[in-house]
C-alpha positions in Angstrom: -18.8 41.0 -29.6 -19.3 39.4 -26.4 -16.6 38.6 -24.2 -15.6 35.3 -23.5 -14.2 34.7 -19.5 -12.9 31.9 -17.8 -15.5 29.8 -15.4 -14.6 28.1 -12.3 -15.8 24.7 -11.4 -15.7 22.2 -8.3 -14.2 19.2 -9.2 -15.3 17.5 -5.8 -15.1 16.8 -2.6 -18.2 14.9 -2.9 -17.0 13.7 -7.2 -16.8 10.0 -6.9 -13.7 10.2 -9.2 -11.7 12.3 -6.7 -11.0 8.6 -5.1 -11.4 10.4 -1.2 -12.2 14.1 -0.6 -10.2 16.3 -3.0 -11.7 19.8 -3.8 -10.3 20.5 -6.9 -11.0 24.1 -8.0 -10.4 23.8 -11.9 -10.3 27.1 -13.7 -11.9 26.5 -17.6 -11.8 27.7 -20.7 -14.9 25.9 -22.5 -13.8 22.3 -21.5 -10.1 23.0 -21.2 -8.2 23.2 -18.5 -6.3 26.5 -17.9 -5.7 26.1 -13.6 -6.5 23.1 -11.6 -5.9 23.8 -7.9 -6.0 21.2 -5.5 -7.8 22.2 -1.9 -6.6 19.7 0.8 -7.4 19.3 4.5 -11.2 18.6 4.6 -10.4 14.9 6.1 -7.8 15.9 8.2 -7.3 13.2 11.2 -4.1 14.5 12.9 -2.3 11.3 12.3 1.2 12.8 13.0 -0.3 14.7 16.4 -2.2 11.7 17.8 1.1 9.8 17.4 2.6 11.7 20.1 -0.2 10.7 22.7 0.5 6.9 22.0 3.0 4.7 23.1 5.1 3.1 20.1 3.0 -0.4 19.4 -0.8 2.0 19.8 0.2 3.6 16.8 0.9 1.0 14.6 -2.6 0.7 13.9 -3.2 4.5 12.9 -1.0 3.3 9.9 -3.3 1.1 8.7 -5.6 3.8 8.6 -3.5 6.3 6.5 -3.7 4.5 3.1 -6.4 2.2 3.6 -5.9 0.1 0.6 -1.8 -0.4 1.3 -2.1 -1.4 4.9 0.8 -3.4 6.0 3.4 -1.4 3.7 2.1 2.0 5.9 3.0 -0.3 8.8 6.3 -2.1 7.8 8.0 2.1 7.6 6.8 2.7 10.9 8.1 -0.9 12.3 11.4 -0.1 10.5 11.6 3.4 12.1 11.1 2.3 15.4 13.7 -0.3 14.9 16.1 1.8 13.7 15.8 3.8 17.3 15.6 0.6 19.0 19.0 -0.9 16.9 16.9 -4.2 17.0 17.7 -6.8 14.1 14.4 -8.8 13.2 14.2 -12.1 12.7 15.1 -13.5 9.3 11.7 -15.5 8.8 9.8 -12.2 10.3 12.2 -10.3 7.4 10.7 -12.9 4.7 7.0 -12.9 6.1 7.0 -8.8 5.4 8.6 -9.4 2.2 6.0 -11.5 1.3 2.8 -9.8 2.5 4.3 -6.3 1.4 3.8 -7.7 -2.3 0.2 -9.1 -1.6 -0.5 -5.8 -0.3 0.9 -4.1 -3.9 -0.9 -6.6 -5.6 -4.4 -5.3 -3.4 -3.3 -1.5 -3.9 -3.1 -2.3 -7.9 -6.1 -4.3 -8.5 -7.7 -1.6 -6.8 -6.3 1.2 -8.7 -6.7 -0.7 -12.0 -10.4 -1.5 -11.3 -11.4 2.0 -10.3 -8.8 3.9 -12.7 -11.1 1.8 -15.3 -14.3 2.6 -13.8 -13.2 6.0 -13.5 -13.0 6.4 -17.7 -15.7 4.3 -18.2 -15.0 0.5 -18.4 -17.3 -0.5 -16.0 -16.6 -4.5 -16.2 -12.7 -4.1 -14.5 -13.8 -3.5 -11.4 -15.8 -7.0 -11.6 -13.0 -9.0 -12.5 -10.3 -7.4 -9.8 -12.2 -7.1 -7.0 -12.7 -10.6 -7.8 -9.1 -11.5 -6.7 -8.9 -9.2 -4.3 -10.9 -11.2 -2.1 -8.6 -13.9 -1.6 -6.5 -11.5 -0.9 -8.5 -10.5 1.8 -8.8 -13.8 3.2 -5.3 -14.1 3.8 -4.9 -11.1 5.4 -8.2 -12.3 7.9 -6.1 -15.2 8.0 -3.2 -13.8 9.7 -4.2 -11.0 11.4 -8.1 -11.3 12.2 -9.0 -8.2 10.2 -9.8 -7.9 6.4 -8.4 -4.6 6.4 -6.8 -3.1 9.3 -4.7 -5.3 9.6 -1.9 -4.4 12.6 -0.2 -7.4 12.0 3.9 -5.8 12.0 5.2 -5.0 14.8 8.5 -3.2 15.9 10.5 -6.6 16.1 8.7 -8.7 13.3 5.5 -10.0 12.8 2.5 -10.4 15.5 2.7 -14.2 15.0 3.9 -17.0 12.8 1.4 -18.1 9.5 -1.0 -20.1 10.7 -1.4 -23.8 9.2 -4.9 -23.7 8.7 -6.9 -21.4 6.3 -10.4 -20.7 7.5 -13.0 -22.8 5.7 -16.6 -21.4 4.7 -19.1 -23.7 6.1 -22.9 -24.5 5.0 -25.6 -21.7 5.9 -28.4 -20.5 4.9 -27.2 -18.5 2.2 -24.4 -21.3 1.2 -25.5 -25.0 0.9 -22.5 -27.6 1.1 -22.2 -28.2 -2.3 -20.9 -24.6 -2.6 -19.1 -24.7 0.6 -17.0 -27.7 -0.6 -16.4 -26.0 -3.9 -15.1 -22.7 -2.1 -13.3 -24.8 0.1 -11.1 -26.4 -2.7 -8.3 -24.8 -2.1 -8.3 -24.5 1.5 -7.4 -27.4 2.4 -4.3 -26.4 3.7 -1.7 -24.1 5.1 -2.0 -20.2 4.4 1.5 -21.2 2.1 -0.6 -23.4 0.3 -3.2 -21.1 -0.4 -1.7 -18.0 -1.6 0.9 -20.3 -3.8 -2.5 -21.5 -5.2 -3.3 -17.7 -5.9 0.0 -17.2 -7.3 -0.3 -20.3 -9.8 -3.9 -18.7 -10.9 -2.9 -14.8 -11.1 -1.3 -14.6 -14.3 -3.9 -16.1 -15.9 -6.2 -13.2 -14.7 -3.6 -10.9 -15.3 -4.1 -12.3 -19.0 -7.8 -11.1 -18.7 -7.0 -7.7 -18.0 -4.8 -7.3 -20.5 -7.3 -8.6 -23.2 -9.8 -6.0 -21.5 -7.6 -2.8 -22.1 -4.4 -2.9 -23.3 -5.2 -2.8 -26.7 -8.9 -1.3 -26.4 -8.9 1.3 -28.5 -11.1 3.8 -26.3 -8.8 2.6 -23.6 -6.1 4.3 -25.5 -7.9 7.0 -26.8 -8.3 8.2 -22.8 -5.1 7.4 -21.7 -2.0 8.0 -24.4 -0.7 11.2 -24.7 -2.8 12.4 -21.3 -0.9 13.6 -18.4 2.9 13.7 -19.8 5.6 14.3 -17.4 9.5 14.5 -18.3 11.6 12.8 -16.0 13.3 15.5 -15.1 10.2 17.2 -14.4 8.9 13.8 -12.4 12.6 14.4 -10.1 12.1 17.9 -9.6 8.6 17.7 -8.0 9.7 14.4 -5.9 8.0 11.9 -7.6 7.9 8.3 -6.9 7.4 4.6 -7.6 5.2 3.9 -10.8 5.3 7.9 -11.5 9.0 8.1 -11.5 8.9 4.5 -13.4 6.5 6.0 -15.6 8.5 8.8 -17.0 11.7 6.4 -17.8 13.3 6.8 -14.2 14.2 3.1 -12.5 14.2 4.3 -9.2 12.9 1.4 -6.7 14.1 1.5 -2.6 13.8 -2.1 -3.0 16.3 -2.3 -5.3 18.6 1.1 -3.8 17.9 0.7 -0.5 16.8 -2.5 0.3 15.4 -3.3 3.4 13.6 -6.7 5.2 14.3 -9.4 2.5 14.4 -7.8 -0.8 18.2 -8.1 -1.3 17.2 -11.7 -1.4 14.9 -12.0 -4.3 14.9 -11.5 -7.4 12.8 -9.1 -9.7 12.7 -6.8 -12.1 12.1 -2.9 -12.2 9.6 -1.8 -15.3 9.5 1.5 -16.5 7.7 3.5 -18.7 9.3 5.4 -22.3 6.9 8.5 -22.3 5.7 9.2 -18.9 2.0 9.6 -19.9 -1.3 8.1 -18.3 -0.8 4.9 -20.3 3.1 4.0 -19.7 2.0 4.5 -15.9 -1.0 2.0 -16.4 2.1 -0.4 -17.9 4.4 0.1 -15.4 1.7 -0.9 -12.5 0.6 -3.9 -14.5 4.0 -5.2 -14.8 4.6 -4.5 -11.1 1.3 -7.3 -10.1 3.6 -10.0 -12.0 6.7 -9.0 -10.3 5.0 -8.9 -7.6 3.7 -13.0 -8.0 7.6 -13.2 -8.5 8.4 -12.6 -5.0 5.8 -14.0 -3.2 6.4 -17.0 -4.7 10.5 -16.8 -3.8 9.2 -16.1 -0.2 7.0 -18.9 -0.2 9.8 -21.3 -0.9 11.8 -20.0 1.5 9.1 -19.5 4.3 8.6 -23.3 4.0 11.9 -24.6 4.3 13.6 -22.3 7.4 11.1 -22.5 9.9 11.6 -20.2 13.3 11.2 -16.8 15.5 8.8 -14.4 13.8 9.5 -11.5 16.1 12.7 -10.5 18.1 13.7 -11.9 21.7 14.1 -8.8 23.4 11.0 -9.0 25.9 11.8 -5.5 26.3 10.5 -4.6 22.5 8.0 -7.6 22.7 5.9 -9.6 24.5 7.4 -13.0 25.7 5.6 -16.2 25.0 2.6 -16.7 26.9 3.6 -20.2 28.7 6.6 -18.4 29.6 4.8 -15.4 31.1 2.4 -17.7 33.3 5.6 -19.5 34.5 8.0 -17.6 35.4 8.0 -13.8 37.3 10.4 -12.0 35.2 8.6 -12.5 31.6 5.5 -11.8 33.7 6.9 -8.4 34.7 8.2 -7.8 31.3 4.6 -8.3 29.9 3.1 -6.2 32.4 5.6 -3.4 31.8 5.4 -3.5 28.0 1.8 -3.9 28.1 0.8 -0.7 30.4 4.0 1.5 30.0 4.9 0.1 26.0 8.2 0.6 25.0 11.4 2.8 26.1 13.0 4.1 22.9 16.4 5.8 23.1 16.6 9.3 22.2 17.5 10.2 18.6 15.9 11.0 15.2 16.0 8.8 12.2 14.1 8.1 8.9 13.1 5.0 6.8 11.5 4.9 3.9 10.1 1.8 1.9 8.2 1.3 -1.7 4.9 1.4 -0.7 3.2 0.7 -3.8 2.5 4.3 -4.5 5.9 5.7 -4.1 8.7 6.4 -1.1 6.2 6.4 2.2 8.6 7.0 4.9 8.6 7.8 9.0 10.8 10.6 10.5 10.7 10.1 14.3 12.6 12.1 16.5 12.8 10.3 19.8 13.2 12.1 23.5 13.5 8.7 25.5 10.2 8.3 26.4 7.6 5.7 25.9 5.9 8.0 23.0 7.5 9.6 20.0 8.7 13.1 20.8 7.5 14.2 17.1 6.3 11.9 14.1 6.5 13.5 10.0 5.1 11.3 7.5 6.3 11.2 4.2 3.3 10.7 2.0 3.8 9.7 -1.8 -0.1 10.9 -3.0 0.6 14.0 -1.2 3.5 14.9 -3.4 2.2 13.4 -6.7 -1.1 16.0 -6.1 1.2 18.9 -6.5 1.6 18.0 -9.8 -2.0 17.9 -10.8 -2.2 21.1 -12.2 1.2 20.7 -14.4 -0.1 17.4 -15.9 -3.6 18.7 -16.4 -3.3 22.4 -18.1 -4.3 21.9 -21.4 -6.4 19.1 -21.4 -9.8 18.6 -21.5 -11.8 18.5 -18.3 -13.0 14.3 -19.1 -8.9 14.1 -19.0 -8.6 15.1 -15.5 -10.6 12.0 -14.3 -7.6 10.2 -16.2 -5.1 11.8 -14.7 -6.3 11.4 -11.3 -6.3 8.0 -11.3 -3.8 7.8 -12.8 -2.2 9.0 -9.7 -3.2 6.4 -7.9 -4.0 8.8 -4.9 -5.9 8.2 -1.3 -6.8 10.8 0.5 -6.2 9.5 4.2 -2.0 9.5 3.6 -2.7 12.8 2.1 -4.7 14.8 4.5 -3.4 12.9 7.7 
């Protein structure tokens, strides 16, 4: 009788389910998994190396670059960080304008994840409907910042600038008559408030959609129940976080522990999951979007009754208003100082973590007095959740792998930084 042996098989870096470029080696018998070993380090940037070349505000930026679809949550840890050195307090309308675009960026990250986690077993229509919302999204983060993406809009103090009071309109082209400009234009008419409170008022009816697309699907279920179980003891052991801690029954949420910016101030709820598999975690992250709506729409209130400073007054940590530079020769010095040397941090180490939408990212500084960080660790939650990959796939079937992946909800930029 012949003898049967295990084969080995490339799961990537090139798989356009590996959601970036994981090589993962899978060891098979047949179609089931018996080894999956994940192979990191072909994107590798030297994020944490480049940081020590850069004064504090040039590497706010490299955040956004990190996890590309959770842009201003990469950058709030390293604006908290930095503050933390500094012993700076940012302004309580800066604390409410994070708050608030912290949760449209969880909202982007899960729309995202849910559209491609569906494309990724097979429903191919998802990816339609949330990348549909996801553009509006993007508009308000153009809005503020000037960039659909890379946004750099924190900064160690507050925010870059206040919310503008004008959302940009789309005007008549040659691709766009004015008939469809005016109807895109409906609910632009005013402020940036106005229009993500418009979004807000329309998401969970979308939301709705999504859940009449999968929740109950049958093959949706099929794929996901049952698929990639983790205990949650086994989730604390390896280090897990956010919706994979939430998944396996653990209500752990650094909003809620540790809060930070304005969270102690709003109110939401923590979902979690009962048996930690693919399908709780897909729960957990679709409960998160409505919680989500729940804050931004408590910030909004708020933002539009206590107007004021966006960013601190130390003209040591930021830049002082520009008619006050051009008049008077001290803020003129301070701008030129901040601007070509950046900023003097005392010497120390510290830590902060926030709930980036895939887990605990955090920013370990340690600090030598100079205008650069002496060293820079970053606490990546996909890099952690990846170690378990070959736990929560032994035994399955190698379409199952695709499941548990996304699952995961990893990027590979936080992981190989």
């Amino acid at each position: 009788m012949a003898e049967i042996h295990n084969f080995t098989l490339n799961f990537g870096p090139q798989h356009p389910a590996a959601h970036g470029v994981l090589r993962l080696v899978l060891e098979l018998d047949g179609e089931v998994v018996q080894r999956a070993d994940p192979h990191i380090g072909l994107l590798h940037r030297a994020t944490e190396k480049l940081a020590e070349t850069r004064t504090w505000v040039q590497s706010v930026p490299y955040m956004d670059r990190l996890d590309y679809v959770s842009m201003m949550c990469n950058e709030h840890a390293y604006c908290l960080a930095t503050e933390k050195l500094l012993g700076i307090e940012v302004p309580e309308r800066g604390k409410y304008i994070r708050t608030m675009f912290d949760e449209v960026t969880r909202i982007l990250n899960h729309l995202l994840w849910l559209g491609c986690h569906a494309l990724d077993v097979g429903a191919m229509t998802m990816a339609l409907y949330t990348f549909r919302e996801r553009e509006d999204l993007m508009d308000v983060y153009e809005a503020v910042s000037g960039a659909r993406l890379h946004a750099a809009y924190y900064r160690p103090g507050g925010v870059y600038r206040d919310l503008p009071e004008q959302m940009p309109q789309y005007r008549e082209s040659t691709w766009t008559n004015a008939e469809k400009a005016a109807a895109r234009n409906a609910n632009r008419g005013g402020s940036l408030l106005d229009f993500i409170e418009d979004f807000t008022n329309r998401f969970p009816t979308y939301h709705a959609e999504y859940h009449t697309l999968l929740t109950d699907n049958r093959i949706w279920k099929q794929r996901l129940v049952g698929v990639g179980v983790v205990s949650p003891e086994r989730a604390m052991q390896m280090g897990f976080t956010g919706a994979m801690l939430r998944g396996s029954g653990v209500a752990w949420d650094l909003r809620k522990k540790q809060p930070y910016a304005a969270y102690d101030k709003v109110d939401f709820d923590v979902p979690v999951g009962v048996n930690g598999d693919s399908y709780d975690r897909y729960l957990v992250r679709m409960e998160e979007m409505l919680q989500s709506n729940r804050i931004i729409k408590q910030c909004i209130a708020w933002l539009r009754q206590h107007p004021g400073p966006v960013i601190t007054d130390d003209y040591k940590v930021a830049p002082p208003p520009r008619e006050r530079m051009k008049s008077n020769m001290e803020e003129l010095i301070h701008h030129f100082k901040l601007f070509s040397e950046g900023i003097h941090v005392p010497p120390g180490e510290v830590y902060a973590g926030i709930e980036h939408p895939k887990g605990e990212f955090g920013i370990y500084f340690i600090s030598d007095g100079a205008n650069k960080p002496y060293r820079m660790k970053i606490r990546a939650p996909g890099y952690v959740h990846l170690q378990g990959m070959d736990e929560m796939a032994r035994g399955h079937m190698l379409a199952d792998v695709v499941t548990i992946i996304g699952s995961q909800d990893i990027v590979f930029g936080e992981i190989d930084r």
